[in-house]
Every structure is written in C-alpha cells, then in structure tokens.
C-alpha positions as a printed Julia matrix, in Angstrom:
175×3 Matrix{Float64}:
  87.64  145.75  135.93
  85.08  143.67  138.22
  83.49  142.49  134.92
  87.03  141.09  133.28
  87.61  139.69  136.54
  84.46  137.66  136.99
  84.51  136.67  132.48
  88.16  135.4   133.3
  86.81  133.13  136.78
  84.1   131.88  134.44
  86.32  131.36  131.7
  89.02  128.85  133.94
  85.98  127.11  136.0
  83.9   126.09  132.72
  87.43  125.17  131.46
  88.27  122.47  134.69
  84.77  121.55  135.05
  85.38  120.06  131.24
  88.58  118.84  131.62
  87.4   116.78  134.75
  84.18  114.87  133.26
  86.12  114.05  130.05
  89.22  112.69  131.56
  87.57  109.82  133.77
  85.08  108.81  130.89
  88.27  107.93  128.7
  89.96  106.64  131.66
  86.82  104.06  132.42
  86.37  103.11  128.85
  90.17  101.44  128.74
  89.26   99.61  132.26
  85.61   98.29  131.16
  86.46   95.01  129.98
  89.37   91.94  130.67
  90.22   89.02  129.73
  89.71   86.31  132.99
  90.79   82.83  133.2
  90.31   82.82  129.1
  86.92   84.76  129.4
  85.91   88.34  128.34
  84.2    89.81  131.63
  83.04   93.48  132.56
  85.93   94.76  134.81
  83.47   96.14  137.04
  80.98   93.55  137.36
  83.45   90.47  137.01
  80.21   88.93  134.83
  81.31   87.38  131.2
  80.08   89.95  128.04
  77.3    89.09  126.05
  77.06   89.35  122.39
  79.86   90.21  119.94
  82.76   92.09  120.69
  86.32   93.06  119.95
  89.01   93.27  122.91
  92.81   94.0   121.72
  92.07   93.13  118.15
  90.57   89.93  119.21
  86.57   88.72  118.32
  84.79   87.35  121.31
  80.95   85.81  121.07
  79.7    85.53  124.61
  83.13   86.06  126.25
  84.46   83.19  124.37
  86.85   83.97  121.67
  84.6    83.83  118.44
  85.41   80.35  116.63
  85.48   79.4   113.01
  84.52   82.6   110.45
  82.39   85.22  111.57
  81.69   88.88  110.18
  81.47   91.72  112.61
  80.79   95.57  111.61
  82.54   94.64  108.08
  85.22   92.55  109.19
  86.01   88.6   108.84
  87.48   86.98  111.6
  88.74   83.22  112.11
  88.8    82.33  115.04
  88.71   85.23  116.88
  91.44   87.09  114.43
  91.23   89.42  111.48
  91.43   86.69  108.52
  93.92   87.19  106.15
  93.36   85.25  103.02
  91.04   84.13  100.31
  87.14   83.18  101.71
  84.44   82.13   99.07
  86.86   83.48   95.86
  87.68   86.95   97.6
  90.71   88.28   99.19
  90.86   89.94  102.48
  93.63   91.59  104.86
  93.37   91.93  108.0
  89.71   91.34  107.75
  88.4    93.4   104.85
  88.15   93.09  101.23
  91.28   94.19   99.79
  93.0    95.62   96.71
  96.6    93.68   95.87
  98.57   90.59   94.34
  97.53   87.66   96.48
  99.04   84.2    94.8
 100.06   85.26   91.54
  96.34   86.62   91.12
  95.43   90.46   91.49
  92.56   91.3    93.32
  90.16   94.59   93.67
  87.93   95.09   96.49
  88.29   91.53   97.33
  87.1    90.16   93.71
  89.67   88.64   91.22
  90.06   92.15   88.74
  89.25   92.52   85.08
  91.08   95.44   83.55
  93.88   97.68   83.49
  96.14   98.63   86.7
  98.5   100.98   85.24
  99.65   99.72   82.02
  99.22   96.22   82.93
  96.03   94.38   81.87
  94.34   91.89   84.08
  91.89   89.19   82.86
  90.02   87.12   85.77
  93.16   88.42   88.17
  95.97   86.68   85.91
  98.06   88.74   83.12
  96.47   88.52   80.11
  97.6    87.41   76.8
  95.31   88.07   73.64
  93.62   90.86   71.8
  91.05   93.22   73.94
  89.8    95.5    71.23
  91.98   95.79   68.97
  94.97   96.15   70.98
  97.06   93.07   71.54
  98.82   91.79   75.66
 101.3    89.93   76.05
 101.65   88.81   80.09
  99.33   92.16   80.44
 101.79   94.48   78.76
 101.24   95.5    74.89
 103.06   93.36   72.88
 105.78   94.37   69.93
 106.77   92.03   68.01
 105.26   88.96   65.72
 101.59   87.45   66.48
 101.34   84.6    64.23
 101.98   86.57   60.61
 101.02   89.79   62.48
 103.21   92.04   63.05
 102.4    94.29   66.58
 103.63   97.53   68.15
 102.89   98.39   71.34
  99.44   96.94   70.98
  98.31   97.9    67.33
  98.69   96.56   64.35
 101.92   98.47   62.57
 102.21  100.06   59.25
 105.84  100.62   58.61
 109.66   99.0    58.05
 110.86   96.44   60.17
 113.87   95.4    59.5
 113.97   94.93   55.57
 110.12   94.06   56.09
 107.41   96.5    55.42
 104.37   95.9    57.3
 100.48   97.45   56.55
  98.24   97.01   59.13
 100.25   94.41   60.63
 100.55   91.88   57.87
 103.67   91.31   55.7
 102.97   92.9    52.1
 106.08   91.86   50.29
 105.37   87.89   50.74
C-alpha cells in the first residue's frame, strides 16, 4: 500500500514538474521578438535583431524588412514577402518552386514541364501539337481526325473505315 502510494506521488510530481518547464518555454518563444517603430527588436532586450529572420510571415535583414529578392532556408522573398511569380524562368508560390498553370504555361518544380500530366502533353510548358514518337497531339490531347493526308486515331496512325474511306496505316488506299 505505502509503495502504490509513494509510485502514484512520483507519478503526479514528475508529471507538474514537466508541465511547468514546457509551458513558459512556448510562452517566451511567442514574446521574443516585435516589431518597434518599423524595426524587428528582441522583446526583452529592446535591441534591433541581427541577421536574417522571419516575424509573421515577413523577411527581416538586420531588423529592417529584407528589400529586393532574397532566399532564406529555401524560400524567395521580395521585399520582405513570400514572392509569388516567375524569377529567372521559374515559378514560385508563396516562395517555393511550384507545380501548376502559371500564364497559360505549366510548370513542375518551378521549371517550364516537358511531358505528360495526365493525358495532356506538355512541350516547354505550352500544349503541344506534333508527333512525339509515333503518336500524334493536338493542343496536348491525341488527335483523331486528318493530319495532312494522314488519317489519326487517338494518336496512331489508323487502319480501318472511315466513313466510305478505308485507311492503312493512316494513309488513304483507295486514291
């Protein structure tokens, strides 16, 4: 009985004495830095903050907010914001390289994409139109219909009817 009794009173003091020295670090760490008179400054020590660094989403170099673009732990600000935006022929979003349609151009990881995206086929970021292999896009979707005197379905070259036309490997035999 004494020994439950003194495992439980170890049990709740370890338990407080944890729950008291995590609270006020967490507490201290929201109240080490504001913004004064324009300026980033230590709370505690009212001096301005050297170096890089990010208060409420916002870039600061020297407790000055960060000017022009600058890169900090992966991330491209302008002006002291996440840039949004194309920099040097690559796309970013809220400061990193991004995947998406940006200006009738689609981007991955920041770079203009070559390739398919579903069933849609990208060439320099713009919808291609033209033969890759030997399958033929038209606005980055596999064309059906006439190429020329080629005859295309879903891509390939077709060997069948059309119509009253019969078609071998895409070219018109009964001409």
């Amino acid at each position: 009985m004494k020994k439950m009794i003194a495992t439980a009173a170890v049990v709740a003091l370890s338990t407080s004495v944890v729950a008291t020295s995590v609270a006020p670090a967490s507490a201290s760490a929201a109240t080490t830095y504001k913004v004064k008179s324009g300026k980033l400054v230590n709370a505690k020590t009212g001096k301005v903050v050297k170096g890089y660094k990010v208060y409420k989403s916002t870039l600061y170099k020297d407790g000055k907010k960060a000017k022009g673009y600058v890169t900090s732990g992966k991330v491209l600000y302008k002006n002291g914001k996440a840039f949004t935006g194309l920099r040097s022929a690559k796309y970013y979003k809220a400061g990193k390289l991004a995947t998406g349609s940006y200006k009738n151009l689609y981007y991955k990881s920041g770079k203009a994409h070559t390739g398919l995206v579903g069933t849609t086929y990208y060439k320099a970021g713009k919808k291609y139109t033209g033969l890759v292999g030997k399958t033929y896009y038209k606005a980055g979707k596999k064309h059906t219909g006439l190429v020329g005197t080629t005859y295309y379905k879903a891509g390939k070259k077709y060997t069948g009817l059309v119509g009253t036309t019969y078609y071998k490997a895409g070219k018109n035999i009964q001409a």
